[in-house]
C-alpha positions in Angstrom: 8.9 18.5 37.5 5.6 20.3 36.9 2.7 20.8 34.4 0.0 22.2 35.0 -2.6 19.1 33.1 -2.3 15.5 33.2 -0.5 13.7 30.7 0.0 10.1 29.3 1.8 9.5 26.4 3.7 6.1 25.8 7.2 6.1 24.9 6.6 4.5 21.5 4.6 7.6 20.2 7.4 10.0 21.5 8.9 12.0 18.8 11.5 14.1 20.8 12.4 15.3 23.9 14.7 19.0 23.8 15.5 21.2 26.4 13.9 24.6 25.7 13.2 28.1 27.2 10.3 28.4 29.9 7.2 30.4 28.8 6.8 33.4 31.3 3.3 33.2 30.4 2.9 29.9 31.3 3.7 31.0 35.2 -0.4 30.7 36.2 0.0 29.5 39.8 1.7 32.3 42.1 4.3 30.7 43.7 6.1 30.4 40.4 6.2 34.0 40.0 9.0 34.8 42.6 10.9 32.1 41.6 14.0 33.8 39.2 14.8 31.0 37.2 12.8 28.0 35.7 14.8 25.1 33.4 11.8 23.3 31.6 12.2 20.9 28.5 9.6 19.9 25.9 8.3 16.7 25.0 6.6 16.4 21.5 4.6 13.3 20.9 1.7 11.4 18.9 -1.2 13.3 18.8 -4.4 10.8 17.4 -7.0 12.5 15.8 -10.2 10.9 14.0 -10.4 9.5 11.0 -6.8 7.6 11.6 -5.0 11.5 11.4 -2.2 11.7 13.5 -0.4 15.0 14.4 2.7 16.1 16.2 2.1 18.0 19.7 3.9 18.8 23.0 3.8 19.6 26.4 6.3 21.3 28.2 7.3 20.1 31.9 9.6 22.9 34.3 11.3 22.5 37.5 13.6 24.7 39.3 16.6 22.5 39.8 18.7 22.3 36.5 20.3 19.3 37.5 16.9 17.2 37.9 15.8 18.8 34.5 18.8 17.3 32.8 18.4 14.1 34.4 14.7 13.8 33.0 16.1 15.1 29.6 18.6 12.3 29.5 16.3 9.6 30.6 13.9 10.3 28.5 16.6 10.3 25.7 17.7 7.1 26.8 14.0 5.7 26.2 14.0 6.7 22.9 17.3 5.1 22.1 15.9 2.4 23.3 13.1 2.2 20.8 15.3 0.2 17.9 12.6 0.2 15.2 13.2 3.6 14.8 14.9 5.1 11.7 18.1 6.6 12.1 19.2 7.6 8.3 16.6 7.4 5.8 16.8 7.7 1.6 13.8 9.6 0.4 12.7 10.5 -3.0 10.5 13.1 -4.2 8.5 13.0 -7.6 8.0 16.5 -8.2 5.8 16.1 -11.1 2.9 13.8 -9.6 -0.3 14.6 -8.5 -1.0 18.3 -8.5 2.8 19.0 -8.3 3.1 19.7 -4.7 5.8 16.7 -3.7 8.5 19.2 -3.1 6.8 21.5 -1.2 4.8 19.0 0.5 8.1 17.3 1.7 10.2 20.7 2.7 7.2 22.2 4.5 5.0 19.7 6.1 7.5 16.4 6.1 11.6 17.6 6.8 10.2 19.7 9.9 9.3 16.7 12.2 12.4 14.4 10.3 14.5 16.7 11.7 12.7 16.9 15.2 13.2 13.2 15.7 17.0 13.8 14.8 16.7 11.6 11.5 18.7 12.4 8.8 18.1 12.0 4.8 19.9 11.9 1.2 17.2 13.7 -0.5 17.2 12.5 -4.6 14.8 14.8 -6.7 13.6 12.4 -9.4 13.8 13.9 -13.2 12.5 11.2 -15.2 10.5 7.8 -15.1 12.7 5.1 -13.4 14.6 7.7 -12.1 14.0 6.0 -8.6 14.3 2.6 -9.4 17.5 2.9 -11.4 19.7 4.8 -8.7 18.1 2.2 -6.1 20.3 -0.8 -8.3 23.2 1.7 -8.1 23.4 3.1 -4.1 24.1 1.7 -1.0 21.2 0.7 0.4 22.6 -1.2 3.5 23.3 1.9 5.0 19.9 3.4 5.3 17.1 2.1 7.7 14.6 2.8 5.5 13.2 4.6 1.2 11.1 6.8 2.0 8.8 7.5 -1.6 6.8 11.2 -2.3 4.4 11.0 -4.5 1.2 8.7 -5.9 1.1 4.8 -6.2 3.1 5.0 -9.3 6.3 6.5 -7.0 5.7 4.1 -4.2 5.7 1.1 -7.3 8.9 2.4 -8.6 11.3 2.5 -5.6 9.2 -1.1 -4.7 10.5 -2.7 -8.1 14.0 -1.0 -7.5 14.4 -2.1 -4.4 13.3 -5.6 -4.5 14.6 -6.0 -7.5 18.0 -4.4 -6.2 17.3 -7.5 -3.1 16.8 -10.7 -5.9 20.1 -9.4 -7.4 21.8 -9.2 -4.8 21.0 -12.9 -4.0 21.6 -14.0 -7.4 17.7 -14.5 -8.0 16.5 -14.7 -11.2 13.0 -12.4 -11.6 12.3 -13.8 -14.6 11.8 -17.2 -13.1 8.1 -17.3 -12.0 8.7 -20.3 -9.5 11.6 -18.5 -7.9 11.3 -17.9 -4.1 12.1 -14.6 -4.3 14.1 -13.0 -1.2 12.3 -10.8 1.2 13.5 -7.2 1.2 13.7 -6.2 5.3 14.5 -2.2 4.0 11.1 -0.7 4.8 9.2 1.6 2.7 7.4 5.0 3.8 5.2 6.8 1.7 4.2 10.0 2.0 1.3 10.7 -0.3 1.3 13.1 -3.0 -0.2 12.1 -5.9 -3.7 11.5 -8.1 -4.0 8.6 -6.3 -2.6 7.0 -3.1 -5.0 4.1 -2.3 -1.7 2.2 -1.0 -1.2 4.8 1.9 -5.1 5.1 2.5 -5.3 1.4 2.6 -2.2 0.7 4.9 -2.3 3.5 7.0 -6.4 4.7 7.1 -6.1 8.6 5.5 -3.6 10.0 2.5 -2.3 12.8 4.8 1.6 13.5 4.5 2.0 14.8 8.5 0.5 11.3 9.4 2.4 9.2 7.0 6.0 10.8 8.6 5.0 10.4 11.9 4.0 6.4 11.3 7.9 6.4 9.8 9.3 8.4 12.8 7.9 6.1 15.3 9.4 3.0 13.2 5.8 1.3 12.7 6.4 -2.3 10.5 3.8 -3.6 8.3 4.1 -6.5 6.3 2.8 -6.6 2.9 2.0 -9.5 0.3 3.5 -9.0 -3.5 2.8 -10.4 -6.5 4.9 -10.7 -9.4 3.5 -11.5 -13.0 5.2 -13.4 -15.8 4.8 -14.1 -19.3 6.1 -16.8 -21.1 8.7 -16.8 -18.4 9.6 -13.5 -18.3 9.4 -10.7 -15.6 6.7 -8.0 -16.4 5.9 -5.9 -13.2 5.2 -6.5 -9.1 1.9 -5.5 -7.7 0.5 -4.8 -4.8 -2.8 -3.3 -4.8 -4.8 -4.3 -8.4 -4.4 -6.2 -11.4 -7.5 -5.8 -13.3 -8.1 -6.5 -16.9 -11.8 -5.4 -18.3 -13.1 -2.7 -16.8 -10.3 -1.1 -14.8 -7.4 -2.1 -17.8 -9.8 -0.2 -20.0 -10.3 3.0 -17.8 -6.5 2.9 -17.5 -5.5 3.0 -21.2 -8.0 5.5 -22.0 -7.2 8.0 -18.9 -3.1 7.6 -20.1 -4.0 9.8 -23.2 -5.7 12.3 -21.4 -3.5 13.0 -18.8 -3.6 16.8 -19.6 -7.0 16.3 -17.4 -5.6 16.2 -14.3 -7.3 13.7 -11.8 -10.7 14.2 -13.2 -9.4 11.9 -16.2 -10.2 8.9 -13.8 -14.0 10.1 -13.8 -14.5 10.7 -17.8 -12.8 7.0 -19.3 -14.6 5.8 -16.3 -17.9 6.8 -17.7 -16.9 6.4 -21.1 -15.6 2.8 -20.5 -18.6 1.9 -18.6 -21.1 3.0 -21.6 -18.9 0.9 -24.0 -19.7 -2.2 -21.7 -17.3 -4.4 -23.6 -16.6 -8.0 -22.5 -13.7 -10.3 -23.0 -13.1 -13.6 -23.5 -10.7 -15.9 -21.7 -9.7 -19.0 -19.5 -9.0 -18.7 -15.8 -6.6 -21.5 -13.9 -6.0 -20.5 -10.2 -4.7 -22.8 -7.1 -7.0 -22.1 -4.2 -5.2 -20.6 -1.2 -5.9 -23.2 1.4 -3.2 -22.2 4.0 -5.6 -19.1 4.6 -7.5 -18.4 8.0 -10.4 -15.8 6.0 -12.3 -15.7 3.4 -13.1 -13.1 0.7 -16.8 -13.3 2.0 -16.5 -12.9 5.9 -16.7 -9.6 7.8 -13.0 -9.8 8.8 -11.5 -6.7 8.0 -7.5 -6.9 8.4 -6.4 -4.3 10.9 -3.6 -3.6 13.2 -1.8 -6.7 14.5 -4.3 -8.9 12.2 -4.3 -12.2 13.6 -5.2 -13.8 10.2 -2.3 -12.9 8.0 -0.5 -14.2 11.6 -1.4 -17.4 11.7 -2.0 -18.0 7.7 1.8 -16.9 7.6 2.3 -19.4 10.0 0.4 -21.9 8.1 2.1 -21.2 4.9 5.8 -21.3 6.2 4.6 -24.8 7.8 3.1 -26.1 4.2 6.3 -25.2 2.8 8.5 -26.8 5.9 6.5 -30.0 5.4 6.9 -30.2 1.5 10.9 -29.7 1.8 10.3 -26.3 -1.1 8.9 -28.2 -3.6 6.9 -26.8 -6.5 3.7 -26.6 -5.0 1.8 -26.1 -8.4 2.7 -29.8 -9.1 1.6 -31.2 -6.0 -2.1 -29.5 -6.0 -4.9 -29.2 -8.6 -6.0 -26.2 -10.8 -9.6 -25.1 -11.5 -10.2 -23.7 -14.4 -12.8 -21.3 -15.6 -13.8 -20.6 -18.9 -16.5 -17.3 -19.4 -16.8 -14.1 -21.0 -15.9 -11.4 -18.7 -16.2 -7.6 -18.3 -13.9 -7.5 -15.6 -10.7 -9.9 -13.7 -9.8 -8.5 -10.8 -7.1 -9.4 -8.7 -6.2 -7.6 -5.0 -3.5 -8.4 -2.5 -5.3 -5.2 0.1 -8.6 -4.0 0.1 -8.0 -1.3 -2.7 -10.2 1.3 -0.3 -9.7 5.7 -1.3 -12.2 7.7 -0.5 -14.6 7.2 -2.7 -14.6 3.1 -1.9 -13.9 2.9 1.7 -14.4 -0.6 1.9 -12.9 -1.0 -1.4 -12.9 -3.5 -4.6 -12.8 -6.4 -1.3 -13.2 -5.4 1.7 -12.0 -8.5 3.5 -8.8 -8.8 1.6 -5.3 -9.0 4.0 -2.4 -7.2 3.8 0.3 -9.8 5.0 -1.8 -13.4 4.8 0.0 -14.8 1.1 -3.2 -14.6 -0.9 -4.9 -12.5 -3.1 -8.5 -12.0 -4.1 -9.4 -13.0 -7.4 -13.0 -11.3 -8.3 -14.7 -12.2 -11.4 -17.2 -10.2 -12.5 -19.1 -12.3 -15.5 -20.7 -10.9 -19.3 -24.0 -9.1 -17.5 -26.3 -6.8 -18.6 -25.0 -2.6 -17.6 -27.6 -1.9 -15.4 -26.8 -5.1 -13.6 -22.8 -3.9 -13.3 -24.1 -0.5 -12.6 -25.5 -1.9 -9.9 -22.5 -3.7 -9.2 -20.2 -1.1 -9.3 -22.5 1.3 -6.6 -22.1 -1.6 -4.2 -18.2 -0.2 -3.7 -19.6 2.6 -2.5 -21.9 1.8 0.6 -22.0 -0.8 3.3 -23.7 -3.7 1.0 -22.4 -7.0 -0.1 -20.7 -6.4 -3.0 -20.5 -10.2 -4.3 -24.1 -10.8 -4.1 -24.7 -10.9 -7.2 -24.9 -14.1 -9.7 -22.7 -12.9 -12.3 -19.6 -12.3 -9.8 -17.6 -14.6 -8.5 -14.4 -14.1 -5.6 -11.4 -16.4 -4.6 -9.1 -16.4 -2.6 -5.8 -17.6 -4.5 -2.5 -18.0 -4.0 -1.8 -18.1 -8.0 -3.2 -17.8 -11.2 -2.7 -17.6 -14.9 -5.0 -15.7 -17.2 -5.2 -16.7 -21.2 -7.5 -14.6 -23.4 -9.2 -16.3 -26.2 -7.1 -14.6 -29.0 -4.4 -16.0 -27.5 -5.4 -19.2 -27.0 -6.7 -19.3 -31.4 -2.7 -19.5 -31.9 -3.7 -21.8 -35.2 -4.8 -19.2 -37.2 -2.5 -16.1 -38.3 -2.7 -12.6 -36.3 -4.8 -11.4 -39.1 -7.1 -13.9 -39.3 -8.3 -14.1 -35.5 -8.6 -10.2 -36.0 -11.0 -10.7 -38.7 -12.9 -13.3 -36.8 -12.9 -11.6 -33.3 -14.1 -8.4 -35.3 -17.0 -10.0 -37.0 -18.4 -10.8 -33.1 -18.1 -7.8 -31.9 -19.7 -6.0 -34.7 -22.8 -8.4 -33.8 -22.5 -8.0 -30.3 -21.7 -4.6 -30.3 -23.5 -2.6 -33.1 -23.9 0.6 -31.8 -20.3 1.3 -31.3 -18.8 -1.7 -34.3 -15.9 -1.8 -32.2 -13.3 -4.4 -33.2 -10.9 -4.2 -29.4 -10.6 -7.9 -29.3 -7.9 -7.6 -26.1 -8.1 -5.7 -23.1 -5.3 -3.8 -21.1 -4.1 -5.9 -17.4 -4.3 -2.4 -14.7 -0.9 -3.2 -12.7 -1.3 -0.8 -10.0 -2.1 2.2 -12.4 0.4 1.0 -15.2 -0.6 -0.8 -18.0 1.0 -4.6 -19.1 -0.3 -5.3 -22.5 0.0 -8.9 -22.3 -3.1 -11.2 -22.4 -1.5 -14.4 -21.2 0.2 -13.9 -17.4 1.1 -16.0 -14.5 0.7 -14.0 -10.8 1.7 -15.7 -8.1 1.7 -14.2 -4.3 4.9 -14.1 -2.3 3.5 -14.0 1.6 5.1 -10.8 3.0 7.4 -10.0 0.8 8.2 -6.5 1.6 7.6 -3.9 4.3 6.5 -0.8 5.1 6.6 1.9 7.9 3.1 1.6 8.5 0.5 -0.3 11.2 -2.5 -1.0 9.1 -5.4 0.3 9.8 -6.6 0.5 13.6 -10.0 -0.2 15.0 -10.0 3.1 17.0 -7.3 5.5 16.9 -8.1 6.7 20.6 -8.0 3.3 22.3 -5.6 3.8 25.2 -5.8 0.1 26.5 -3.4 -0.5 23.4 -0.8 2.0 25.4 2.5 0.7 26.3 2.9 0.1 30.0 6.3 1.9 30.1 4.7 5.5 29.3 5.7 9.3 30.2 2.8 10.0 33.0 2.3 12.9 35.1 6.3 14.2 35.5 
């Protein structure tokens, strides 16, 4: 076989291989041209671009003898059969009223295309209404897939995520509700193809919120494992997370963008400002059980990449914690610290929460797949100090150098604000009380909000008294992480497609 350029292309980051008509234009050397008949296939592959963009290309190889062409086309074939991470069937769901409304279109034009290519093929469910996802997940066949794939923002990707590990705990005869419960991990993996206000999931698993990149990381069957944690109150299930829990700040900004929502994505920008100018604090006591089966820490320069060794080995370290302690309640075994404070914001992050705007995110160091989560609290300061604060997300500074914010690294905590904890006196009474103190503290604005709003990734959970706890690796998605350089060929498979 014959092509006119060098090519190396490893067999993982094949999409397909197809016989196909020989360009007459591509006949450039002369002693093609009196040859009458050429057989030639195509082989489309993983083209890496900057900025972690990947996009489908091919080259097309021709011989004269049919029978050798075949052969190449069948081997090649047989490679990719080979490749068993791959998806064969896939569920998908498409929430065609997220984002700027382009899921559909998105999906037909952009995502189907190369789904079809790699001979994959789909049941197709157009959502109509919220839960629309997460309820047909508890009612299909899952088993028979290889993989949900989600269109849409963060909110889509959380839906099918609570349907289908949910759909996994029932399964099992798990009961969510139990906050000790060692909850079964779900092996169906998730792909997301972003379309919506926000997809800080995709941006922070993947590198870049671009659909064409997100389908071709599902093609190629790419695995990344992801932390989860579920949050309880007063032993009952509330939601999973796996980006932020914030309450403060970013649980204010959240309940003041839901009523604008006629605003479009720029709703993010104005209850940002707006909640920023009302600088409100909160009250509240922090427990949390360090995470001390951890290789990091929220403070180092370890970023978690592709094939991170530190959610390796602190998976490791965890399973062998649990192996030595025979599964006993760990909380019982191991001492709580507690923290007491006024606070404008509690954030909590099982990834590094980067977009666009952040691209190191609310903590930069934070691991995908390592059973911990970063607990960052940012203390009653003064606004231009949080100002000052909050412009550290956006360059290359240390973000925690400050004295009012503190980060841990945690594998569980609970969170009781101090209107909660006054449970002697009547509802109406603490009202009166809490109001009185923010009238002082707050006289401009004689604002009488006495509880903030916990941000669950991008949905609210009223609740001011919750329990999170981190399940290492509970479910997975077709993604790699992020990788230190998209173009580094030493990270090629050996067994690759060279010069044919």
């Amino acid at each position: 076989c014959v092509h006119t350029e060098n090519c190396f292309v490893p067999i993982s980051e094949i999409i397909a291989v197809e016989e196909t008509e020989f360009n007459k234009k591509q006949r450039n050397i002369g002693r093609w041209q009196k040859m009458a008949k050429l057989h030639a296939f195509a082989v489309y592959y993983v083209k890496k671009a900057r900025n972690h963009r990947w996009r489908c290309s091919d080259v097309t190889f021709w011989c004269v003898d049919e029978h050798l062409c075949n052969q190449w086309i069948q081997a090649l074939k047989e490679l990719l059969e080979m490749q068993k991470s791959r998806p064969k069937q896939l569920l998908v769901y498409i929430n065609p009223y997220g984002g700027k409304r382009q899921g559909k279109r998105i999906y037909e034009q952009k995502v189907a295309p190369l789904f079809s290519l790699a001979s994959i093929s789909t049941d197709v469910v157009i959502t109509e209404h919220a839960n629309h996802a997460k309820d047909n997940l508890f009612e299909v066949n899952i088993y028979k897939y290889d993989g949900v794939v989600c269109v849409g923002g963060d909110g889509m990707f959380s839906e099918v995520m609570h349907g289908l590990i949910g759909r996994m705990q029932k399964d099992s005869g798990i009961d969510q509700n139990n906050p000790k419960a060692s909850l079964v991990q779900c092996n169906i993996r998730i792909g997301i193809i972003p379309a919506g206000s926000t997809d800080c999931i995709c941006y922070s698993t993947v590198g870049i919120s671009d659909p064409v990149t997100s389908a071709l990381h599902i093609i190629v069957g790419d695995c990344q494992p992801l932390d989860v944690s579920s949050v309880h109150h007063n032993n009952t299930f509330l939601k999973y997370s796996v980006s932020l829990l914030g309450y403060g700040f970013y649980g204010d900004i959240l309940k003041d963008s839901e009523k604008k929502r006629w605003m479009g994505p720029m709703r993010y920008d104005y209850s940002g400002f707006k909640t920023f100018l009302s600088h409100h604090y909160y009250e509240g006591t922090i427990a949390y059980q360090p995470a001390k089966h951890t290789h990091g820490s929220p403070r180092d320069k370890e970023s978690c990449r592709t094939g991170c060794y530190i959610c390796k080995k602190s998976e490791k370290e965890l399973a062998e914690q649990h192996k030595e302690r025979g599964l006993k309640h760990e909380e019982g075994e191991e001492e709580w610290k507690v923290i007491k404070g006024k606070f404008l914001a509690i954030n909590a992050v099982n990834m590094s929460c980067a977009c666009p705007r952040s691209p190191k995110g609310l903590s930069p160091a934070a691991h995908l797949a390592d059973g911990s989560a970063d607990l960052i609290l940012v203390r009653k300061c003064s606004r231009f100090d949080f100002l000052r604060y909050l412009v550290r997300h956006t360059n290359q500074d240390d973000q925690f150098d400050f004295p009012f914010v503190d980060v841990y690294r945690v594998k569980c905590f609970r969170f009781t604000s101090k209107l909660s904890e006054d449970n002697e006196s009547s509802v109406m009474d603490i009202g009166k009380k809490r109001f009185g103190q923010f009238c002082r503290d707050h006289p401009a604005c004689c604002c009488n909000i006495v509880n903030s709003t916990w941000n669950c990734d991008g949905e609210t959970l009223d609740s001011s008294a919750i329990e999170v706890r981190v399940h290492c690796q509970l479910m997975k998605l077709f993604a790699r992480g992020i990788e230190e350089n998209c173009k580094d060929e030493a990270a090629y498979s050996q067994s690759s497609v060279e010069q044919l």
